[in-house]
C-alpha positions in Angstrom: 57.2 121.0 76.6 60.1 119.2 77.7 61.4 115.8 77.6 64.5 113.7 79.2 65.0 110.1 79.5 65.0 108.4 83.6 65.5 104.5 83.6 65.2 104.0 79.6 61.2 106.2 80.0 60.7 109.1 78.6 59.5 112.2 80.9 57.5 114.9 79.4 56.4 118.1 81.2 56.2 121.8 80.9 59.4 123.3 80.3 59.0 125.6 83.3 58.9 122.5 85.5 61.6 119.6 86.8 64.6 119.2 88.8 66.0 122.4 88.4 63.1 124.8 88.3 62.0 122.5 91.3 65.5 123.5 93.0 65.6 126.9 92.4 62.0 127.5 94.1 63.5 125.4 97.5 67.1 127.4 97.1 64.5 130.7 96.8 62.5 129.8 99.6 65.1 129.0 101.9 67.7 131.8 101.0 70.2 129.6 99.5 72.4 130.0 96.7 73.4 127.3 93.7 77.4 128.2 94.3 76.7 126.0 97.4 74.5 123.5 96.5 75.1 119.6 95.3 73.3 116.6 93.9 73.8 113.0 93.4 72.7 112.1 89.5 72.7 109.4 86.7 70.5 110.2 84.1 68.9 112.3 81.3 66.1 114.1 83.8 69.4 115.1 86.0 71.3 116.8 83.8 69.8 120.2 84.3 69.9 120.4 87.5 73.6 119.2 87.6 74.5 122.1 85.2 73.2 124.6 88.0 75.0 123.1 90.9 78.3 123.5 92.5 79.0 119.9 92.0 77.4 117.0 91.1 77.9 113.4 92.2 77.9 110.4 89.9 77.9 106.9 90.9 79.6 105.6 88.2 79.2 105.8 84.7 78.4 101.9 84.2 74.9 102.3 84.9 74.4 106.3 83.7 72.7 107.5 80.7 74.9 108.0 77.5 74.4 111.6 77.9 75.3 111.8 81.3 78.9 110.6 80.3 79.2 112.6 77.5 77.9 115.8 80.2 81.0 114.9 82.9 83.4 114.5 79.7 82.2 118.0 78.2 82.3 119.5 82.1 84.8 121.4 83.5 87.2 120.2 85.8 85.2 119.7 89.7 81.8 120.2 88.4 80.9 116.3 88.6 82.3 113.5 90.5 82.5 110.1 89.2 82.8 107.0 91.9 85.4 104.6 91.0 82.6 102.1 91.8 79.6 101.5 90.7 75.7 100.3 91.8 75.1 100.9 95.7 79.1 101.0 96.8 79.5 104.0 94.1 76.1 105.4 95.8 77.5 105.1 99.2 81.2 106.4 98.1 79.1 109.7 96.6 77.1 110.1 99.4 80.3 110.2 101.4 82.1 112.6 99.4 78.8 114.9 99.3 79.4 114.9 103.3 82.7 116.0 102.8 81.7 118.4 100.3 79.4 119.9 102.8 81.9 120.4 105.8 84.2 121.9 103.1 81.6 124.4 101.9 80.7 125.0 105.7 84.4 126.4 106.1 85.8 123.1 107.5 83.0 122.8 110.4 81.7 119.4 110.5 78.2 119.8 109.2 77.5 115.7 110.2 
């Protein structure tokens, strides 16, 4: 078993489940490949996931797990990005650099 913390709760499950087993079976399935793959995360039960992916999206510390900020502070350089804001404007801020992400993995064709 497994465990990680979402919203202060504990999650238990087989350790050959969650997000990232769950992403690798879709990314399998549809041919895709983690080098070009994103995510928008905050807490404990993300942080596996957000190791696998290109780049991961935080919006803002303020509200993200302790271990989440330690994760983007131990990360190299591009692997996460942190909105300047936090609550629903940091969501909508990461959600519009995930966009741009996109088009820029897409060769500069506007994917939206």
């Amino acid at each position: 078993l497994q465990y990680s913390f979402n919203m202060k709760t504990a999650d238990v499950h087989p350790a050959a489940s969650g997000l990232a087993a769950g992403a690798a079976a879709v990314l399998q399935h549809l041919g895709g490949r983690w080098g070009a793959s994103l995510m928008l995360c905050d807490d404990d039960n993300d942080l596996g996931l957000a190791h696998k992916v290109s780049r991961a999206f935080v919006p803002g510390l303020g509200a993200a797990s302790p271990s989440m900020a330690r994760a983007v502070r131990a990360a190299p350089a591009g692997r996460f990005w942190v909105s300047g804001a936090g609550g629903t404007l940091g969501s909508e801020e990461m959600l519009l650099a995930a966009g741009e992400y996109v088009d820029e993995l897409a060769g500069g064709r506007s994917t939206s």
